[in-house]
CHARMM internal coordinates of N, CA and C (Angstrom, degrees):
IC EDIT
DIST 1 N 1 CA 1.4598
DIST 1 CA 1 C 1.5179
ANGL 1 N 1 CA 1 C 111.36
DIST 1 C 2 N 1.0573
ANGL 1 CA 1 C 2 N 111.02
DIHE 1 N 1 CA 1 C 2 N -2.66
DIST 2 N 2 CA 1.7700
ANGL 1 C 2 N 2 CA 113.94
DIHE 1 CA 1 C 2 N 2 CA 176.12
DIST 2 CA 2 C 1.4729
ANGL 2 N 2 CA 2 C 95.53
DIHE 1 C 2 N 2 CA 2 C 96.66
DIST 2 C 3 N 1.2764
ANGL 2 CA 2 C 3 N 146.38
DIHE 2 N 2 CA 2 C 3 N -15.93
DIST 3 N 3 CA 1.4059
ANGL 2 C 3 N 3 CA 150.86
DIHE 2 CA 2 C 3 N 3 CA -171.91
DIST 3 CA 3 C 1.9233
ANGL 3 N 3 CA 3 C 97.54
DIHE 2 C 3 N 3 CA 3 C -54.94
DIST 3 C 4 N 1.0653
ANGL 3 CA 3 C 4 N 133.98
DIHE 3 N 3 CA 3 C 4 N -73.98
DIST 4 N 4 CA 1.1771
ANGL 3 C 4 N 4 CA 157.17
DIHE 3 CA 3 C 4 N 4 CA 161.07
DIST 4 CA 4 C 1.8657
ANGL 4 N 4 CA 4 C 126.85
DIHE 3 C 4 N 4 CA 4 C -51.94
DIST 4 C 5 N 1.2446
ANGL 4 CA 4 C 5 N 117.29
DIHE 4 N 4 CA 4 C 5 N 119.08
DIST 5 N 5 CA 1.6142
ANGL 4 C 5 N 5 CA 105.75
DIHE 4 CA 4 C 5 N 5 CA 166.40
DIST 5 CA 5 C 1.6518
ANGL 5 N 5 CA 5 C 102.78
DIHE 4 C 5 N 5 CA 5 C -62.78
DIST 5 C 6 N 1.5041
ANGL 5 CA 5 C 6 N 91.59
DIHE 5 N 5 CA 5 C 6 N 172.57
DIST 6 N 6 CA 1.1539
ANGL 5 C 6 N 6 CA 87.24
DIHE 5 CA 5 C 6 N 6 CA 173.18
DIST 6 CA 6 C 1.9769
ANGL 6 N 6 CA 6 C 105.81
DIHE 5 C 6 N 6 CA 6 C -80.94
DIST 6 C 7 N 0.8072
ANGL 6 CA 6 C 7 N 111.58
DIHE 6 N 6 CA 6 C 7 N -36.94
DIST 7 N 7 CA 2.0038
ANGL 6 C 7 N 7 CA 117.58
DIHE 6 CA 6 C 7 N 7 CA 168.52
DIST 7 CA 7 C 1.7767
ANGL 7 N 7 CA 7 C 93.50
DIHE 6 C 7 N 7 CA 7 C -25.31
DIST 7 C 8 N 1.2497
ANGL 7 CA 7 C 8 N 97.60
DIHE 7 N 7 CA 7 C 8 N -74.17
DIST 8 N 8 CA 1.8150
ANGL 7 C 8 N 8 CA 97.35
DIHE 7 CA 7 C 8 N 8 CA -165.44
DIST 8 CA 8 C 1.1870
ANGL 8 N 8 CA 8 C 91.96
DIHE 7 C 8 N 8 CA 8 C -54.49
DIST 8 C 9 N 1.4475
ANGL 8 CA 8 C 9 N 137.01
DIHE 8 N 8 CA 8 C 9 N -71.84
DIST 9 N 9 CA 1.2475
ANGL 8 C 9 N 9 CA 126.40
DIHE 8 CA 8 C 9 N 9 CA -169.27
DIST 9 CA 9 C 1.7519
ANGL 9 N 9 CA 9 C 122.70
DIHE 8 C 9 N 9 CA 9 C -16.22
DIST 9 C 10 N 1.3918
ANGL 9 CA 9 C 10 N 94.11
DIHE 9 N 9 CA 9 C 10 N -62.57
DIST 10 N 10 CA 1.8199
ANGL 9 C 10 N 10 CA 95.00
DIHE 9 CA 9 C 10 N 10 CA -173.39
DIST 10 CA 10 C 1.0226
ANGL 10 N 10 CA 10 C 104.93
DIHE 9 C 10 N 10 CA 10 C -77.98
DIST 10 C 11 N 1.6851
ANGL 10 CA 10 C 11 N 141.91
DIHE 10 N 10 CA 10 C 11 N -25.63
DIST 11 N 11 CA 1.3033
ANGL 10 C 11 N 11 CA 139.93
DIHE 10 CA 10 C 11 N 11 CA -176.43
DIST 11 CA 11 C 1.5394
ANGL 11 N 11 CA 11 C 102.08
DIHE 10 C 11 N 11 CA 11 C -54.09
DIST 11 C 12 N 1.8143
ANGL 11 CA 11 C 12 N 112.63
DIHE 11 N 11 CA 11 C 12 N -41.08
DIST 12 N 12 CA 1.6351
ANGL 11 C 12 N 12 CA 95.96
DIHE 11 CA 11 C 12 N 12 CA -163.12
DIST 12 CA 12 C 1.3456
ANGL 12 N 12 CA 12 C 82.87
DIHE 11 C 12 N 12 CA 12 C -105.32
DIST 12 C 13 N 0.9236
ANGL 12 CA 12 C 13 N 146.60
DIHE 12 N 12 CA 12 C 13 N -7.98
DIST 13 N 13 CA 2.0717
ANGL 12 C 13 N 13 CA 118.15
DIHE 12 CA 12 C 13 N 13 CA 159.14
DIST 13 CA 13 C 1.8225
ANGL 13 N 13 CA 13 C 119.76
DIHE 12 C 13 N 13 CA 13 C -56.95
DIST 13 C 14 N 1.5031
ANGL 13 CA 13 C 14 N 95.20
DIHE 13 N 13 CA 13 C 14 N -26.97
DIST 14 N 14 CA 1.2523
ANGL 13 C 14 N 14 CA 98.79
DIHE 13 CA 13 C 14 N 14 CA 176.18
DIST 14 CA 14 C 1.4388
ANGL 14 N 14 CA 14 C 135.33
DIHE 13 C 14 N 14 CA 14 C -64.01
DIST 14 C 15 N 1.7588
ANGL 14 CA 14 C 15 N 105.24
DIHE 14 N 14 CA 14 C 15 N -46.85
DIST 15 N 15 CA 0.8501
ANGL 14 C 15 N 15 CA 139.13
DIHE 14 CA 14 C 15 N 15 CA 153.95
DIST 15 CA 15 C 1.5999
ANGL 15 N 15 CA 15 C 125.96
DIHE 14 C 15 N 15 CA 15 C -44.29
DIST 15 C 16 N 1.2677
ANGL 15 CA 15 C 16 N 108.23
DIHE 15 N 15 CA 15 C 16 N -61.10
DIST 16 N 16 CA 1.6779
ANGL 15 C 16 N 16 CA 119.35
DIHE 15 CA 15 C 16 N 16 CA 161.54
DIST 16 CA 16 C 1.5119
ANGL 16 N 16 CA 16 C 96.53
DIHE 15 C 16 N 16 CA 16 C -42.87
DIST 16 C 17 N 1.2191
ANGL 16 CA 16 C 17 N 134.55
DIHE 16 N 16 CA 16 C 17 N -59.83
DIST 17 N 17 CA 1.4940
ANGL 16 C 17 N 17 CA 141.77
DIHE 16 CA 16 C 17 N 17 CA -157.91
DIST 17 CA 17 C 1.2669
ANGL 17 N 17 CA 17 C 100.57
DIHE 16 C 17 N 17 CA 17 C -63.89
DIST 17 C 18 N 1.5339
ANGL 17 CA 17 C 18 N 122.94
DIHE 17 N 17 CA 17 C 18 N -62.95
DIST 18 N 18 CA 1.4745
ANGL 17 C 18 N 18 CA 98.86
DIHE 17 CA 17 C 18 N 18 CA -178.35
DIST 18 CA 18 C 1.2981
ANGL 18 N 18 CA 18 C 138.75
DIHE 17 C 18 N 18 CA 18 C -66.17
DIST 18 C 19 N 1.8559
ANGL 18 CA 18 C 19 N 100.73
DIHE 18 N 18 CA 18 C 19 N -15.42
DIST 19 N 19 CA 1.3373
ANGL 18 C 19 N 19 CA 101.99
DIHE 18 CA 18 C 19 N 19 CA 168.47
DIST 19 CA 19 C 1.3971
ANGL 19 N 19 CA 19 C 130.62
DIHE 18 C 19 N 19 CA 19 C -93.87
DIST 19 C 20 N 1.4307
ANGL 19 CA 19 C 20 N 102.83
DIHE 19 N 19 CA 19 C 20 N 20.99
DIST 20 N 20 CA 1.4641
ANGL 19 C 20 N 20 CA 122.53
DIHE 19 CA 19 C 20 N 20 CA 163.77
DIST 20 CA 20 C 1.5352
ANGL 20 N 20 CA 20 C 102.71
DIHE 19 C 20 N 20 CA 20 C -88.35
DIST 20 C 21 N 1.3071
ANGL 20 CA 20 C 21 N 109.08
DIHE 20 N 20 CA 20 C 21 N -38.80
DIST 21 N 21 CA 1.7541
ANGL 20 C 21 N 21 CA 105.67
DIHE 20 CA 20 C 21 N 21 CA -145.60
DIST 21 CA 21 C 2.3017
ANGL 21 N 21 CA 21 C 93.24
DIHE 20 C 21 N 21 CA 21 C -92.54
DIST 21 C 22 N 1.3872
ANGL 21 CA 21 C 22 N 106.97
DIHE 21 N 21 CA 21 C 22 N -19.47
DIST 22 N 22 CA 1.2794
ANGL 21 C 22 N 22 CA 107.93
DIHE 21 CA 21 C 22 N 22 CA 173.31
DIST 22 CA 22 C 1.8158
ANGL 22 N 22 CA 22 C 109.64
DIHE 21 C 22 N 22 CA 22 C -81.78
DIST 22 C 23 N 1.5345
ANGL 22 CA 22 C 23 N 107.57
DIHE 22 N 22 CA 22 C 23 N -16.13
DIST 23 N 23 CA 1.6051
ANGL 22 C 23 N 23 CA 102.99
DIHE 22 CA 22 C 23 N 23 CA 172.92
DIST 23 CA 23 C 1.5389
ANGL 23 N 23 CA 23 C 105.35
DIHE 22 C 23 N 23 CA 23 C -76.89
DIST 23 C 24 N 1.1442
ANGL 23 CA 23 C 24 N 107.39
DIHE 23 N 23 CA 23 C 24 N -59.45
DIST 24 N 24 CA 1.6063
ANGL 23 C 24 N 24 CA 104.06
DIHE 23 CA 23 C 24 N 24 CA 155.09
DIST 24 CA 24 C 1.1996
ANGL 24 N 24 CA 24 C 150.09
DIHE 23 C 24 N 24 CA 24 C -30.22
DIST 24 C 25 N 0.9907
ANGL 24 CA 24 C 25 N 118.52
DIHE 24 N 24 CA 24 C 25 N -21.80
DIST 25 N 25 CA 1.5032
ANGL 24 C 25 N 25 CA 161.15
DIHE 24 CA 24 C 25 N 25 CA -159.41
DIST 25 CA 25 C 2.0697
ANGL 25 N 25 CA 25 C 95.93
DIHE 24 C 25 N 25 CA 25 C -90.10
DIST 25 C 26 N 1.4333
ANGL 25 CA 25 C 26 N 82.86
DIHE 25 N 25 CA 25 C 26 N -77.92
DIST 26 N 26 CA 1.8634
ANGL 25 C 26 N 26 CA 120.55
DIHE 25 CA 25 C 26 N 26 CA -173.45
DIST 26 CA 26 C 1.5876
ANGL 26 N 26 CA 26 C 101.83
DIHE 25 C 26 N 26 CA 26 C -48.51
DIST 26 C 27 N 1.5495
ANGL 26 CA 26 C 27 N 130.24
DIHE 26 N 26 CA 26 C 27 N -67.71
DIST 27 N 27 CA 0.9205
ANGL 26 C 27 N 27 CA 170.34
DIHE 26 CA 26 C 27 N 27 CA -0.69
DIST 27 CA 27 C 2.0130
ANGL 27 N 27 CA 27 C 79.28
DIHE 26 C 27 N 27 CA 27 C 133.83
DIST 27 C 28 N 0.9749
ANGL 27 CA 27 C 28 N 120.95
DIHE 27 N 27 CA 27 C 28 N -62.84
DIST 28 N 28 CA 1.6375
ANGL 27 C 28 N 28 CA 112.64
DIHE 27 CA 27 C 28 N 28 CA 170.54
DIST 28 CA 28 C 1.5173
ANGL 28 N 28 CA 28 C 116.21
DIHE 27 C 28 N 28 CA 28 C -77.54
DIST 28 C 29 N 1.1923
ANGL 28 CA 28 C 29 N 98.04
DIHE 28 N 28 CA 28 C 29 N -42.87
DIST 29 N 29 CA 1.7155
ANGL 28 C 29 N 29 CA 88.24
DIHE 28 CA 28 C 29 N 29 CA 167.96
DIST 29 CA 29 C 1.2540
ANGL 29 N 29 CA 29 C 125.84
DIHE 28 C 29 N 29 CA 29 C -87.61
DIST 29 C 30 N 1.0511
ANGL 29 CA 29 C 30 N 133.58
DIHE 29 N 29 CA 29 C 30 N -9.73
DIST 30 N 30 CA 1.8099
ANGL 29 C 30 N 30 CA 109.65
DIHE 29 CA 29 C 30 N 30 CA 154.12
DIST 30 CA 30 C 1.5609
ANGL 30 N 30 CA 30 C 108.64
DIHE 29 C 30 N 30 CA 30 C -106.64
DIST 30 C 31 N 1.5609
ANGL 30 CA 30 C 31 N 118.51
DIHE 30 N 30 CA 30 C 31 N 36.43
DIST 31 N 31 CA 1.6116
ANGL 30 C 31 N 31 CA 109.20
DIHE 30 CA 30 C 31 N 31 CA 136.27
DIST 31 CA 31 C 1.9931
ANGL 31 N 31 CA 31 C 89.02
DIHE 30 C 31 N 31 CA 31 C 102.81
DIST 31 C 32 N 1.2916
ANGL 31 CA 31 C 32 N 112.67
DIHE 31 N 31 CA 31 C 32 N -6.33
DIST 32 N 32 CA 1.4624
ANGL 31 C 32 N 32 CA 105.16
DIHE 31 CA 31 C 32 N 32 CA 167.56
DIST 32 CA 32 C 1.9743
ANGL 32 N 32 CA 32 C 100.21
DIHE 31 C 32 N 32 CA 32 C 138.42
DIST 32 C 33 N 1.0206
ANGL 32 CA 32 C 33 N 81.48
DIHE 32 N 32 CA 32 C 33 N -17.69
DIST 33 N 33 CA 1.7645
ANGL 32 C 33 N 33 CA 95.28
DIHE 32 CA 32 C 33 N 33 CA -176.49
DIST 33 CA 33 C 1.8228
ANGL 33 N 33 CA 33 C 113.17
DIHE 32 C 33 N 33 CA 33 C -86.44
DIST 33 C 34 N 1.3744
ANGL 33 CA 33 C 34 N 115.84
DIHE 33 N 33 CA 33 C 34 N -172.79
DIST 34 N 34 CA 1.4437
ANGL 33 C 34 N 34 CA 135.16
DIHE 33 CA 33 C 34 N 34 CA -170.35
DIST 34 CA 34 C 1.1892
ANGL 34 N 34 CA 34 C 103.45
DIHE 33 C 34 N 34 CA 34 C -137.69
DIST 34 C 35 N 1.0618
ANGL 34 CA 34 C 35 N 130.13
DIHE 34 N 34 CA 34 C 35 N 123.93
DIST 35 N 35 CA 1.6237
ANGL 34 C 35 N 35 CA 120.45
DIHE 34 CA 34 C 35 N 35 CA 166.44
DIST 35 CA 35 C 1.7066
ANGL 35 N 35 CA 35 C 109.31
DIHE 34 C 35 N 35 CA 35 C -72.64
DIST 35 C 36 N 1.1322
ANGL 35 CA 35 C 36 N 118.52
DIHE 35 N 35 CA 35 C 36 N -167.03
DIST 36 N 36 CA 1.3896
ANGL 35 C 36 N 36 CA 115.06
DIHE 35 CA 35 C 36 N 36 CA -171.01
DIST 36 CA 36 C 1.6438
ANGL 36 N 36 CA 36 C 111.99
DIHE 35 C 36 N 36 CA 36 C -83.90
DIST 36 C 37 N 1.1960
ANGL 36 CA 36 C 37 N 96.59
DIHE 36 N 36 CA 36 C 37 N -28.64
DIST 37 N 37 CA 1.6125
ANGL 36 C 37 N 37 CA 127.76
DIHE 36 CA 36 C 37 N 37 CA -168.27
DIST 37 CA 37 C 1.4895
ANGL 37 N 37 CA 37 C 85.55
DIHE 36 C 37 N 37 CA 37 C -70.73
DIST 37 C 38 N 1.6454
ANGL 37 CA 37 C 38 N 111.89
DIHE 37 N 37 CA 37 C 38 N -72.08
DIST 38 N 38 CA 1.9248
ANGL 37 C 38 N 38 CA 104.81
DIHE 37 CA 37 C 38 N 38 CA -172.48
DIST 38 CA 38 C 1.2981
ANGL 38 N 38 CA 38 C 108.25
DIHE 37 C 38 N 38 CA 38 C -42.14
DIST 38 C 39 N 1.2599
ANGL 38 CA 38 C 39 N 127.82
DIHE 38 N 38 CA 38 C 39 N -40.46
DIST 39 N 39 CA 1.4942
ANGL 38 C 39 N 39 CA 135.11
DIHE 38 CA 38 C 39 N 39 CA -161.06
DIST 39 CA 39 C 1.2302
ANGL 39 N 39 CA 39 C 118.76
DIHE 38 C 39 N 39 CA 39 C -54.73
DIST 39 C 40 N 1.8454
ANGL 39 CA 39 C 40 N 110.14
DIHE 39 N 39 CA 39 C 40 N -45.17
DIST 40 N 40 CA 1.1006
ANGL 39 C 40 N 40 CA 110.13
DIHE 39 CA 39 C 40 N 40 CA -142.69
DIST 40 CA 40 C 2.2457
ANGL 40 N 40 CA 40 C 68.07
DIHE 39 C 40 N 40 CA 40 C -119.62
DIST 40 C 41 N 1.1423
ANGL 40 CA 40 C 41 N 120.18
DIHE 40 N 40 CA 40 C 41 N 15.45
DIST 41 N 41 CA 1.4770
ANGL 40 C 41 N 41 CA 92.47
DIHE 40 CA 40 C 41 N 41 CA 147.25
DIST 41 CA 41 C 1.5770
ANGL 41 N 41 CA 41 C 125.45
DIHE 40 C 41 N 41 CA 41 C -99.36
DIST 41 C 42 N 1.1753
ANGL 41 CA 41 C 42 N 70.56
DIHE 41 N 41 CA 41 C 42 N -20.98
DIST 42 N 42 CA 2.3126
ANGL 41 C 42 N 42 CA 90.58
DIHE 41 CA 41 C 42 N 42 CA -169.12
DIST 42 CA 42 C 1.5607
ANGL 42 N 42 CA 42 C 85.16
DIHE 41 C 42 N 42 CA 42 C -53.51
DIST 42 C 43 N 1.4244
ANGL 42 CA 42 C 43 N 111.72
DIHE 42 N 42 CA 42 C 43 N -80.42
DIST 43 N 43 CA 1.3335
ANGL 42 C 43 N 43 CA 110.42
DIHE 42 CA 42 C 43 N 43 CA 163.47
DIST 43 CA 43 C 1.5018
ANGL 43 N 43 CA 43 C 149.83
DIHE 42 C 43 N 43 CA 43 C 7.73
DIST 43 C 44 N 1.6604
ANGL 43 CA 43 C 44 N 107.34
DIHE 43 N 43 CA 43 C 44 N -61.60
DIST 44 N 44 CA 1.3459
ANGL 43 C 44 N 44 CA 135.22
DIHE 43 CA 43 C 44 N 44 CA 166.07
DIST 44 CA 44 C 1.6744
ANGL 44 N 44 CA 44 C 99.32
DIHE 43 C 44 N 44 CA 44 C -80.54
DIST 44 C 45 N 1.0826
ANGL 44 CA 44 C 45 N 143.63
DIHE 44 N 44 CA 44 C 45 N -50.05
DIST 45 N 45 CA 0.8841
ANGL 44 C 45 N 45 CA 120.18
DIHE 44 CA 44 C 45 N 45 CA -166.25
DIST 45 CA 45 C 1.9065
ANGL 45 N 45 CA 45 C 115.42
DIHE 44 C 45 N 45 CA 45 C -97.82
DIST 45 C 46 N 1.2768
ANGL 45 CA 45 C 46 N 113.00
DIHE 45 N 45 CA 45 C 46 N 8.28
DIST 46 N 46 CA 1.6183
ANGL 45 C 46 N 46 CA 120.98
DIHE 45 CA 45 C 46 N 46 CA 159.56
DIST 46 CA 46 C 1.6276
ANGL 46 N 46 CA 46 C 119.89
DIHE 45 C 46 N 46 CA 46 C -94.03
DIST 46 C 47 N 1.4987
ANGL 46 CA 46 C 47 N 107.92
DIHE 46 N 46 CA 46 C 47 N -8.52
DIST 47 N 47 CA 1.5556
ANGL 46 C 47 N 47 CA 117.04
DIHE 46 CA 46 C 47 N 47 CA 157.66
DIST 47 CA 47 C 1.5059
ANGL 47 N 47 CA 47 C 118.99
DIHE 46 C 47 N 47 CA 47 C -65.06
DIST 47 C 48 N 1.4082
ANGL 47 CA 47 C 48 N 85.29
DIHE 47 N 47 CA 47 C 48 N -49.10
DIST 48 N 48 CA 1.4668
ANGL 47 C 48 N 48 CA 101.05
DIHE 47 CA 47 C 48 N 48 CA -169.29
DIST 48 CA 48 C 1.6962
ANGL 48 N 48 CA 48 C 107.17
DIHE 47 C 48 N 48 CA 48 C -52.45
DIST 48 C 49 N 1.8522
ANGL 48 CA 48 C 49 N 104.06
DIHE 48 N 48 CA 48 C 49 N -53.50
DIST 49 N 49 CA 1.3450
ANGL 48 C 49 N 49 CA 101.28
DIHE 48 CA 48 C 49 N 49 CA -171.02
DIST 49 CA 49 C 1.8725
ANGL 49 N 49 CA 49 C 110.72
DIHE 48 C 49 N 49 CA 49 C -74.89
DIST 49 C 50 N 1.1933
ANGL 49 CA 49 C 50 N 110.71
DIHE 49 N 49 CA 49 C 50 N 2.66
DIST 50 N 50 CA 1.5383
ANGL 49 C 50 N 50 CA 116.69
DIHE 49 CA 49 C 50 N 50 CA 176.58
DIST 50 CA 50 C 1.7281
ANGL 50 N 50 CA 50 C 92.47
DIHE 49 C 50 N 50 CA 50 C -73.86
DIST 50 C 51 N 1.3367
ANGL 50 CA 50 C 51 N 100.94
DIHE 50 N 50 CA 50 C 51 N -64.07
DIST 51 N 51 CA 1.8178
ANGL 50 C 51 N 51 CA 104.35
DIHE 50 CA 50 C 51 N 51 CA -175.83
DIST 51 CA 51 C 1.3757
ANGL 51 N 51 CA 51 C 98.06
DIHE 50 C 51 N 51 CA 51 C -15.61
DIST 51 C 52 N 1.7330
ANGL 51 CA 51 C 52 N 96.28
DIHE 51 N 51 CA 51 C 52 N -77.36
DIST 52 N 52 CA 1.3672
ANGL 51 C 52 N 52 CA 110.83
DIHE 51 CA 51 C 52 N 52 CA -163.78
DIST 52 CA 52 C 1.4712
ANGL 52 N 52 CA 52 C 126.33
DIHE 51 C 52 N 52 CA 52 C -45.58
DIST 52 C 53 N 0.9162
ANGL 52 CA 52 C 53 N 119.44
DIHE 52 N 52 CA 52 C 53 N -39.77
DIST 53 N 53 CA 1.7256
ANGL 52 C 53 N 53 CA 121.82
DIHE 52 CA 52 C 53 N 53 CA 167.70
DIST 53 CA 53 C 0.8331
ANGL 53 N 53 CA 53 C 91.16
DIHE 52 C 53 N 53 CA 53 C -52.04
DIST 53 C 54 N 1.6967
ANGL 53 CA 53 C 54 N 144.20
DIHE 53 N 53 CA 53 C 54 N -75.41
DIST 54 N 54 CA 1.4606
ANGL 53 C 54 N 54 CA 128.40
DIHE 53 CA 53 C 54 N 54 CA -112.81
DIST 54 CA 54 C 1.4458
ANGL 54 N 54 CA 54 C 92.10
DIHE 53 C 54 N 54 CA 54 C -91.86
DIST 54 C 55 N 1.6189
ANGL 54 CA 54 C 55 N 131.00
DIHE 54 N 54 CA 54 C 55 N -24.29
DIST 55 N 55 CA 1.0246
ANGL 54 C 55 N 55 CA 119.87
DIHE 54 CA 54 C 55 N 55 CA 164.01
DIST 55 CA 55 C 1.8235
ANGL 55 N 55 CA 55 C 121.42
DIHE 54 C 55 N 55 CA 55 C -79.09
DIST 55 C 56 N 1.0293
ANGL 55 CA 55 C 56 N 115.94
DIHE 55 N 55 CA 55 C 56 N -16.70
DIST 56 N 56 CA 1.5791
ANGL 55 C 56 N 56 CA 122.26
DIHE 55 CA 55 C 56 N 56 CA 176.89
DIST 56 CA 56 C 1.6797
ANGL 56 N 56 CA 56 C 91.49
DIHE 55 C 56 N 56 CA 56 C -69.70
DIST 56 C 57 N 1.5999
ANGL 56 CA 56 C 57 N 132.45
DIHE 56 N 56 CA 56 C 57 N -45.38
DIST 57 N 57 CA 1.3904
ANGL 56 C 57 N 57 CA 132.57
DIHE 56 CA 56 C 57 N 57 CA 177.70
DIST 57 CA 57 C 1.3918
ANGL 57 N 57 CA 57 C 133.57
DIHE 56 C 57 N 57 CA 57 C -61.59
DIST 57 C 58 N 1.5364
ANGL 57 CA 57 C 58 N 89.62
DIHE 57 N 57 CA 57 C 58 N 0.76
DIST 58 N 58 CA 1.9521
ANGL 57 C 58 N 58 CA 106.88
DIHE 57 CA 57 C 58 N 58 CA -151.16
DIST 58 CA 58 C 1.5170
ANGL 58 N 58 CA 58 C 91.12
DIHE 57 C 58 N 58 CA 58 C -143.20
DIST 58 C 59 N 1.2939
ANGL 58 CA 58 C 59 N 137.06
DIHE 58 N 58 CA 58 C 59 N 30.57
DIST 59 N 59 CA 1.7372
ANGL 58 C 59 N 59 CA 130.86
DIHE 58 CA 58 C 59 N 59 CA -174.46
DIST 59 CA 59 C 1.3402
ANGL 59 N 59 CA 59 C 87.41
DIHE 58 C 59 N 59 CA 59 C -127.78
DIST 59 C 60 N 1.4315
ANGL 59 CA 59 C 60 N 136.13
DIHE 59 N 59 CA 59 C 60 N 49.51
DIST 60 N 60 CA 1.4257
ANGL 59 C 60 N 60 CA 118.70
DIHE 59 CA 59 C 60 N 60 CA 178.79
DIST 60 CA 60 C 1.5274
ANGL 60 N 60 CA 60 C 136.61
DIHE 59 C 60 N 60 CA 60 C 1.63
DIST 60 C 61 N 1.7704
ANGL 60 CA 60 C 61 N 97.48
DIHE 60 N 60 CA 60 C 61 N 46.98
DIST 61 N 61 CA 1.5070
ANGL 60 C 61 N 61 CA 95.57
DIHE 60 CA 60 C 61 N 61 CA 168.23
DIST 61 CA 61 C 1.4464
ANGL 61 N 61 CA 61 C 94.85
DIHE 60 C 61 N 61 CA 61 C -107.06
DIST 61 C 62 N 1.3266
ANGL 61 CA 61 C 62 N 114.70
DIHE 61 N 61 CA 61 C 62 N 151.97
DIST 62 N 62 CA 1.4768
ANGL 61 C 62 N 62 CA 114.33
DIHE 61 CA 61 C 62 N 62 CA -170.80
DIST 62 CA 62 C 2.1639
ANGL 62 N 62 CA 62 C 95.31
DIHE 61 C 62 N 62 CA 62 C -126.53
DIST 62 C 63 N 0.9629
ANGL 62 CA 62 C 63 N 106.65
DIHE 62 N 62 CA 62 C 63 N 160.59
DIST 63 N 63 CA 1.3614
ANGL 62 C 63 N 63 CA 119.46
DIHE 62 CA 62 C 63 N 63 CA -167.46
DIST 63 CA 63 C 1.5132
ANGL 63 N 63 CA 63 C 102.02
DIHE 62 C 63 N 63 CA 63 C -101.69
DIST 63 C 64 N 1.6742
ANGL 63 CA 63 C 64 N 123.80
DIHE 63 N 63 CA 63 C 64 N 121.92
DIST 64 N 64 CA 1.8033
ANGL 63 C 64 N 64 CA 128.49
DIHE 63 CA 63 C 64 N 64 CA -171.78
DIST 64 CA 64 C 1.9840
ANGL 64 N 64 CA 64 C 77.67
DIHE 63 C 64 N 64 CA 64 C -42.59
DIST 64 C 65 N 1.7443
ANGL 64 CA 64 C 65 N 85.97
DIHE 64 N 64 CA 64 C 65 N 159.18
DIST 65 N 65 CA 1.6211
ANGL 64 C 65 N 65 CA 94.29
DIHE 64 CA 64 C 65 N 65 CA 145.58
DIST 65 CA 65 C 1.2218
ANGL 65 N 65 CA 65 C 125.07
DIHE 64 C 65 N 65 CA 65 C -128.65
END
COOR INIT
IC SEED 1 N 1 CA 1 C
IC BUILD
C-alpha cells in the first residue's frame, strides 16, 4: 500500500520468519509443545515486531509507486 519501503518490508518478513522458524525449533523439542517461558518469549518478541511496523507505517517514508 505504499505504507512501508520495500527495505522495511523484508526486514519484518524476515524477522516474522525467524520467529516462526525458532517456534518451530522449541515446538520439536519438547515433543510439539511451548513451555511457558517459550510462550511468553515468542510473545515478547512478536509485540516488539508489531511496534515496529506500526512505526515503520507511521515514519513518513512512503514506498515509489
Amino acid at each position: 500500500s505504499g505504507q512501508m519501503t520495500a527495505g522495511e518490508a523484508t526486514r519484518t518478513e524476515n524477522r516474522e520468519q525467524g520467529i516462526n522458524q525458532q517456534v518451530h525449533a522449541d515446538r520439536q523439542a519438547n515433543g510439539g509443545k511451548l513451555t511457558g517461558q517459550e510462550r511468553r518469549q515468542v510473545n515478547r518478541e512478536q509485540n516488539r515486531t508489531s511496534r515496529q511496523i506500526y512505526r515503520q507505517k507511521h515514519n513518513n517514508k512512503v514506498a515509489p509507486k
